[in-house]
N, C-alpha and C positions, 0 to 999 in steps of 0.2 A: 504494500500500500504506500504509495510514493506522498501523498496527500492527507493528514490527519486531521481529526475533526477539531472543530473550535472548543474551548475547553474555558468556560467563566468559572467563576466564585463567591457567593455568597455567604457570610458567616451572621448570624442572627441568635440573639437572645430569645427565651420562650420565655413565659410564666402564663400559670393557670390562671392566675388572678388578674389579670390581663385581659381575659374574656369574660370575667366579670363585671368590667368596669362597663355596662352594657350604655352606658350614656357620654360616655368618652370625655370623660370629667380629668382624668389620668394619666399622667407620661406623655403629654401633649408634643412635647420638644420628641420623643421617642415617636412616638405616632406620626407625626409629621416629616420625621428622616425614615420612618419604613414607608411611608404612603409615595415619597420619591422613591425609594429602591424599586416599590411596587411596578412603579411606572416603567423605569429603566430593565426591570425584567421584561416585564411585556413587550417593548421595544426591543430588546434580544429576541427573544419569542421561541425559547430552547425548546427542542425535540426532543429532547432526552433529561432526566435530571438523576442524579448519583447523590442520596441523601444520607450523608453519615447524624448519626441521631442516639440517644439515649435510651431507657430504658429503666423505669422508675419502679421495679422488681414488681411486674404487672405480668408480661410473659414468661420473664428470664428467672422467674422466682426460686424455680428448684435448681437450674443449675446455670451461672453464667460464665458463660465464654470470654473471651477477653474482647472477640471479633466474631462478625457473627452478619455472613450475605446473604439475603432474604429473597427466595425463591415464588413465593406468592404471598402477599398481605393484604388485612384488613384492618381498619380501625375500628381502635380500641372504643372508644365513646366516651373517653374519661373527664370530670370536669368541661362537658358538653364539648368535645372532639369529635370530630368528624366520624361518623359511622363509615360503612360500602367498601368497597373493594380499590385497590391500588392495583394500576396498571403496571404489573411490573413484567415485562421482556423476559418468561424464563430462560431461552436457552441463552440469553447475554449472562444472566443473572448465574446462571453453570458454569458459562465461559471463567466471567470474572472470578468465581471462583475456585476454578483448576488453574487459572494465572495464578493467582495469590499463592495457592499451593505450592503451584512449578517455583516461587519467587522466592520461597522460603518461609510467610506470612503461614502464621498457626491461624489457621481461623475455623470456624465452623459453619455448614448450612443448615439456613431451616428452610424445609420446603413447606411450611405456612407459618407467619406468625402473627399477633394481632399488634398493632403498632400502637401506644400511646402517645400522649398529647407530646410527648417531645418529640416525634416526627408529625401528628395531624394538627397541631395548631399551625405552626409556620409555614407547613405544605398548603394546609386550608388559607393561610391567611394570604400568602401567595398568587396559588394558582385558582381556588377553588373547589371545586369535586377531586375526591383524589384521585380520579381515572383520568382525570384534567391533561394530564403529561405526564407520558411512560414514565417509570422512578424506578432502578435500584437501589434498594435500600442496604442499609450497611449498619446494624446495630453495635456501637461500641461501648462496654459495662465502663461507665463511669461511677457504678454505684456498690459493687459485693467484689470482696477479694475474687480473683487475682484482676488489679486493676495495672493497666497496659503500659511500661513507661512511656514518657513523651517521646521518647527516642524511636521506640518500638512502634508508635503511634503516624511516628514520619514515616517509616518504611511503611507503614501501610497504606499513605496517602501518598505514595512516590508510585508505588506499584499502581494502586489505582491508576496514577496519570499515566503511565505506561500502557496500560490496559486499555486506556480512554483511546490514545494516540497512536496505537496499533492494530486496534483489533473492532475498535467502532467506524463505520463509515465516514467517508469524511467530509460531508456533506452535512452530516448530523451537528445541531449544536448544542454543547451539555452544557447541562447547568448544575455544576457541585455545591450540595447547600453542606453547613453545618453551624446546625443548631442547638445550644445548650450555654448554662453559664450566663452571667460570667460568674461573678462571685454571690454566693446563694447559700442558706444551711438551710432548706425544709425542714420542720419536726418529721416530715413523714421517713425519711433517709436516716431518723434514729435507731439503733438495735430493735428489734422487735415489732417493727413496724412493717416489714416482708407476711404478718400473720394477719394485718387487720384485713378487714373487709372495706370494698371501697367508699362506703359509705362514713365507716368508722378514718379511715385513711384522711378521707376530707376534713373532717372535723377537726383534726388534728394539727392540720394547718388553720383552718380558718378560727380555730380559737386560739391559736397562737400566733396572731401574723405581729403583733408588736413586737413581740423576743424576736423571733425571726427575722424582720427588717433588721436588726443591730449585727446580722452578720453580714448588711453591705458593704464593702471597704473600696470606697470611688478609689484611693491611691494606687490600691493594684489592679484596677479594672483598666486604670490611667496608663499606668507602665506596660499593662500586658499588651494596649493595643496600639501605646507608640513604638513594640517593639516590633508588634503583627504588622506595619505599615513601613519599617525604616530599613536600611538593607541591612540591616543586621536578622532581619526577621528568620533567619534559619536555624539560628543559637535555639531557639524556642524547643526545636530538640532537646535540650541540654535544661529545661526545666525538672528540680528533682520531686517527689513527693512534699520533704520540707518547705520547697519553691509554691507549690500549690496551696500549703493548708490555709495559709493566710484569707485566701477566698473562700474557703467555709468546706464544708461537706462537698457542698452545689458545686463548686468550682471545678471540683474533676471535671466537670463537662466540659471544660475549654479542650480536653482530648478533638472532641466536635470540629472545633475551629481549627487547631491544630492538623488532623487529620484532611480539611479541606483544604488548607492555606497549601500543602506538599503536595494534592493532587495536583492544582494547579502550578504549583513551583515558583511562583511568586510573591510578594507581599501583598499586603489587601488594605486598603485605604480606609483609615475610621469613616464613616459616615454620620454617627449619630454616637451618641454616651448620655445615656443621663438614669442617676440613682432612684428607682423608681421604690421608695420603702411600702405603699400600698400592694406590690406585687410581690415585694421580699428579696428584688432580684435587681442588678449592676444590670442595666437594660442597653445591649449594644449592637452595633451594623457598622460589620465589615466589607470592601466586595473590593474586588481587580476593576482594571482600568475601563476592561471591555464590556463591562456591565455599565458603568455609572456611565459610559459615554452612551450607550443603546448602539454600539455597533456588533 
């Protein structure tokens, strides 16, 4: 294949409380820098999208992988997430992950899984319907040991881009999102909380959203994304566990943005930052050049 496909990047913060604020009272400065991404994605208008995403021990409960390519999905419905079916491209979905394997990438497949809101809010918020645009999805545990170094995390989003640029048409144009983070503690990501019921599960954040807000820390949300944007942005490998805690429980999910920023092999330009303590969550948008221009 002499010609490979165009390959953008997206990196987005989630929070559940987000779609609660049903009168858009909230995160206004955030709301307004994703309502321009919105635009600028449309304006790309990807045929494809590679969504590395989390997993809030909903499917992954009994046993989780570090890495984990999603062979057919649904949504979950959680904190009113998107229900129906994700169009996801099995035998790409195989492909990519016999590449991974051949690459040295431990990962595992599921041939169904149900996807929660850390992949259906931001796909919903997005694109729409999840069958909207084919999606490989890509669950990375940023929440139950064994959790994946940054390092180990870049190899997986290198290969990805390999995979993208070899073996997808080139005519196609992807759109790698990665969404999680930034710095976050849910009560729900406490010990013991893999047992509640989701009804009980909610509760447990929304009676606790004041403790929770006080694990935002804007100075590392700050540093993380002038580092995601500046050419030093490859060091981000070299983040240790130590380097993470700071950002709370939640923070693991910068894995997300980590993992997108190597597929595409470039840095990713802040777009928006603002500490949104009603949602509990460092509320942020990253994306490459060829998104924010709509070419």
């Amino acid at each position: 294949m002499n010609a490979s496909a165009d390959v953008a990047v997206v990196a987005l913060s989630h929070s559940p409380q987000m779609a609660q604020d049903l009168e858009h009272r909230q995160g206004l400065e955030f709301r307004a820098g994703f309502a321009s991404v919105a635009r600028d994605v449309a304006r790309y208008d990807p045929t494809l999208v590679v969504f590395f995403g989390p997993d809030h021990m909903r499917a992954l409960a009994g046993i989780a992988p570090c890495f984990t390519v999603v062979e057919s999905a649904t949504g979950y419905g959680d904190w009113g997430s998107a229900h129906g079916d994700y169009d996801v491209p099995h035998d790409l979905a195989v492909g990519l992950g016999a590449h991974l394997a051949a690459a040295g990438i431990d990962i595992a497949m599921a041939p169904e899984l149900r996807l929660d809101h850390g992949f259906g809010q931001s796909y919903s918020d997005l694109f729409g319907p999840l069958a909207a645009v084919p999606c490989l999805p890509v669950v990375i545990n940023c929440v139950d040991r064994p959790l994946a170094t940054a390092r180990r995390t870049a190899e997986l989003g290198r290969a990805v881009g390999t995979f993208l640029r070899t073996q997808v048409p080139a005519d196609e144009r992807v759109l790698v999102v990665g969404s999680g983070g930034i710095s976050h503690a849910p009560p729900s990501l406490v010990p013991g909380a893999r047992d509640l019921d989701e009804k009980a599960r909610q509760a447990l954040i929304t009676d606790n959203l004041a403790r929770a807000a006080e694990a935002i820390n804007p100075d590392w949300d700050r540093a993380f994304l002038d580092r995601l944007a500046g050419e030093r942005w490859s060091e981000l490998a070299e983040l240790t566990a130590g380097d993470l805690a700071p950002a709370g429980t939640g923070g693991a999910e910068v894995r997300t943005w980590i993992a997108a920023a190597f597929t595409g092999g470039e840095p990713l330009s802040t777009v928006v930052y603002e500490p949104v303590e009603e949602w509990i969550t460092g509320m942020g948008i990253a994306a490459t050049a060829n998104v924010l221009s709509g070419t």
